[in-house]
C-alpha positions in Angstrom: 0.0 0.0 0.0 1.3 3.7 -0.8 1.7 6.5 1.9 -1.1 8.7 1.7 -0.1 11.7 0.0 -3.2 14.0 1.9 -5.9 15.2 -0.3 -7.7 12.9 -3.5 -7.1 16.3 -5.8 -3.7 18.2 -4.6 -4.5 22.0 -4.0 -2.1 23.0 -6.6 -4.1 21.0 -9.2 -7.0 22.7 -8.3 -5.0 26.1 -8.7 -3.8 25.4 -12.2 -7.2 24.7 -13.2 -8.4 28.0 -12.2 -5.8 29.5 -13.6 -6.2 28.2 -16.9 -10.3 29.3 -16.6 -8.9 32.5 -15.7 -6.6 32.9 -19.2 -9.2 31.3 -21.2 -11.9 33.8 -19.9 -9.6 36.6 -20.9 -9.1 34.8 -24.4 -12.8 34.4 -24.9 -13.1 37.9 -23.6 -11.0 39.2 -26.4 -12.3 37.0 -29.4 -16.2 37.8 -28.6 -15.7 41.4 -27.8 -12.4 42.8 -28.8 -12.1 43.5 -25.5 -8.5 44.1 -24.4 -9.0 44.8 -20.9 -10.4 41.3 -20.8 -7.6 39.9 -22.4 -4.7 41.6 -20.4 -6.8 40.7 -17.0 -7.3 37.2 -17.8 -3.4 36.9 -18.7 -2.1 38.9 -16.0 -4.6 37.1 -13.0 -4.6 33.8 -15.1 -0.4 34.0 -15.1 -0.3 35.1 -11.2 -2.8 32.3 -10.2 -0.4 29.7 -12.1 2.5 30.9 -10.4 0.7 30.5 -7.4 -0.4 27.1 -8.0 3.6 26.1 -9.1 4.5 27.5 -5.8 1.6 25.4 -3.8 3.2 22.5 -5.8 6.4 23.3 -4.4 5.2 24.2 -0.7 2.0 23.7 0.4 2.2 26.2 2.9 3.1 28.8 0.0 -0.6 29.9 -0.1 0.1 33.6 -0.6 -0.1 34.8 -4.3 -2.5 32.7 -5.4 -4.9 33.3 -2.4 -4.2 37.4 -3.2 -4.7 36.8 -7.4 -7.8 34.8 -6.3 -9.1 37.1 -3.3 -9.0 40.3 -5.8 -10.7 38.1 -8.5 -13.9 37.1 -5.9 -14.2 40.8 -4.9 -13.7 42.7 -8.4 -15.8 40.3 -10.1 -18.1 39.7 -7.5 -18.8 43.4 -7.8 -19.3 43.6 -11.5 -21.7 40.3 -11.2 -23.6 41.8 -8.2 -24.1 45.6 -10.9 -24.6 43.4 -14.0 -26.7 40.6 -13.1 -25.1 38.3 -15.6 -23.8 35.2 -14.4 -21.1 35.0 -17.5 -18.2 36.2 -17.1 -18.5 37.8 -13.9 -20.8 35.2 -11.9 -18.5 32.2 -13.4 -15.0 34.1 -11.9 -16.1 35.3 -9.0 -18.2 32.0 -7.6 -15.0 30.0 -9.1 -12.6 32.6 -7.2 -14.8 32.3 -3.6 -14.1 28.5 -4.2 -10.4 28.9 -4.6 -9.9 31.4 -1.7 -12.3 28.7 0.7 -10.2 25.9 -0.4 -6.8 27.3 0.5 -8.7 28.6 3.3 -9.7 25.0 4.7 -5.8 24.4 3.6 -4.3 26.5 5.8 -6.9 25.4 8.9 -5.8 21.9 8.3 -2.6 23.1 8.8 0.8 20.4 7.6 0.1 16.7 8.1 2.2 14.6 10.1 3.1 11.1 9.4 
């Protein structure tokens, strides 16, 4: 039998999934709009949430940028959602966001694992 290696789904996995919906919305931004602001948001929060996730995979305790790229995703999105009513783009990032930051939340409760 293998050691248990803690969660089913590592936390960084999780975190380089929502930073590739992050990019992608950006992308998708650009190509149905023309929107730029989209694009260069979606790179920029898409790019700091990877890096954030590549640190997680490195230390788990390394929570900070991607819980910050996240955090500021929940709140500006969660705004424009909240004025706009529409669930896409800005109800998709921000409820996807709120799950990132309560998952490293719950992470950093749990605190390491011991053997």
């Amino acid at each position: 039998m293998s050691k248990d290696s803690g969660p089913l789904v590592p936390l960084h996995w999780i975190g380089f999934s929502y930073a590739a919906l992050v990019a992608s919305g950006g992308i998708i931004g650009y190509a149905k709009a023309g929107s730029v602001p989209s694009l260069a948001a979606g790179l920029l929060f898409g790019g700091l949430a990877g890096l954030g996730a590549y640190q997680l995979s490195q230390d788990p305790r390394n929570i900070w940028l991607c819980l910050v790229a996240s955090g500021t995703l929940a709140g500006i999105m969660g705004m424009r959602f909240y004025n706009s009513g529409k669930f896409m783009p800005a109800g998709l990032i921000a409820g996807a966001s709120l799950l990132m930051v309560a998952k490293l939340g719950i992470s950093v409760l749990n605190g390491p694992r011991q053997s």
